[in-house]
N, C-alpha and C positions, 0 to 999 in steps of 0.2 A: 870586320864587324858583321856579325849575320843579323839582319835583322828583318821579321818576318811579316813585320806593318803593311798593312795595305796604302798603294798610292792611287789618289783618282787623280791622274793629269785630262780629263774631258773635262771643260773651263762649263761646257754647256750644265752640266750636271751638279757642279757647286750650289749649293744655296746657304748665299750671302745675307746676314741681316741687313734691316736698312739703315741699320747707321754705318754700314760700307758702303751702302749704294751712294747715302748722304757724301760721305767724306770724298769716292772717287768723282763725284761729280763735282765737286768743291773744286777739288784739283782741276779738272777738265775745264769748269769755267776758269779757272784763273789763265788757262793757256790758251784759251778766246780770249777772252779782253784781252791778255799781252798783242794778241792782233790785232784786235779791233781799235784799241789804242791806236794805232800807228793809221786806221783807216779813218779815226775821226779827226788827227792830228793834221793828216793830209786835207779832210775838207776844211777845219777850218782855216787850214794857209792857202787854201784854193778860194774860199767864201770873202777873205780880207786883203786877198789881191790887185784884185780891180772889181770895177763894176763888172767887165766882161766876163772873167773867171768866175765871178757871183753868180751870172745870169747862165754858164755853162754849168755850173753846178745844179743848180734847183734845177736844170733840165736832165742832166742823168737823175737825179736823185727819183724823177719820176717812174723812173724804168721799174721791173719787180725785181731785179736781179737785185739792185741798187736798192730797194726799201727790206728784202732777206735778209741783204750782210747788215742793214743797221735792226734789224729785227734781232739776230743773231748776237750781237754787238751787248743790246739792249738788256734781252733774256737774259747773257750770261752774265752782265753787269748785276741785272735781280736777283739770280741765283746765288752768286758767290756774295753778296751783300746779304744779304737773309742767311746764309747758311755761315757766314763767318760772324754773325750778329750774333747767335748759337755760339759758336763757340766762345765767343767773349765770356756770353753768361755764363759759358761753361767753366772758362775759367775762375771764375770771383766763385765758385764752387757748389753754383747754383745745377741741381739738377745732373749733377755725377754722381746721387748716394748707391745707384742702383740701375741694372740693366734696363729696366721697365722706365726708368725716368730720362736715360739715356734715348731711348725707342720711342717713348711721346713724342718729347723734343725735337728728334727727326722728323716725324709724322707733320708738327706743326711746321715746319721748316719745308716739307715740301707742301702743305698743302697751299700755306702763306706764296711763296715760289709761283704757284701753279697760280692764284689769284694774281697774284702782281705782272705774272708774264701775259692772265690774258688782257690785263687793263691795258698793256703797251701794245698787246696784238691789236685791239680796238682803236689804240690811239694809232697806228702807223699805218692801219688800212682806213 
């Protein structure tokens, strides 16, 4: 097959719309939470232990490392909730007539994101 297409393999140089940025970041949070899951899981079988283990925990949890990953945890908990709320509606066939309604929706979808992750930044610090 000759074929004389040009190929841009520089990832740097792609421009991606943002209902790809939306959608890979959908994915990205979902594979936080599959960890963060496991890290909220662990405090609270550490929180309902004993009083001891109670009282070892709210003392890491002070650390910054430790209020990050529940920051982190949190974010992408907002992210992939807002952004699969999207697509719900998108399903019932709201807002798929057209590339432009497609591209709002994103737009509201991260601005929404962007509001919600800094109410929990303000809550966790």
């Amino acid at each position: 097959m000759d074929n004389k297409r040009p190929v841009n393999l520089d990832i740097g140089t792609i421009k991606l719309p943002i209902t790809s940025y939306v959608s890979i970041l959908h994915r990205i949070s979902g594979v936080v939470l599959f960890f963060a899951v496991a890290v909220f899981l662990w405090m609270l079988e550490s929180s309902l232990a004993s009083e001891q283990s109670f009282n070892e925990l709210g003392a890491t949890l002070n650390s910054p490392v430790c209020q990050f990953i529940i920051w982190g945890g949190l974010a992408a908990l907002a992210y992939h909730a807002i952004a699969g709320i999207r697509h719900l509606i998108m399903d019932f066939g709201l807002g798929e007539d057209s590339f432009e309604s497609g591209r709002n929706s994103a737009w509201v979808a991260v601005v929404l994101a962007i509001v919600l992750i800094a109410l929990i930044t303000g809550w966790i610090l």
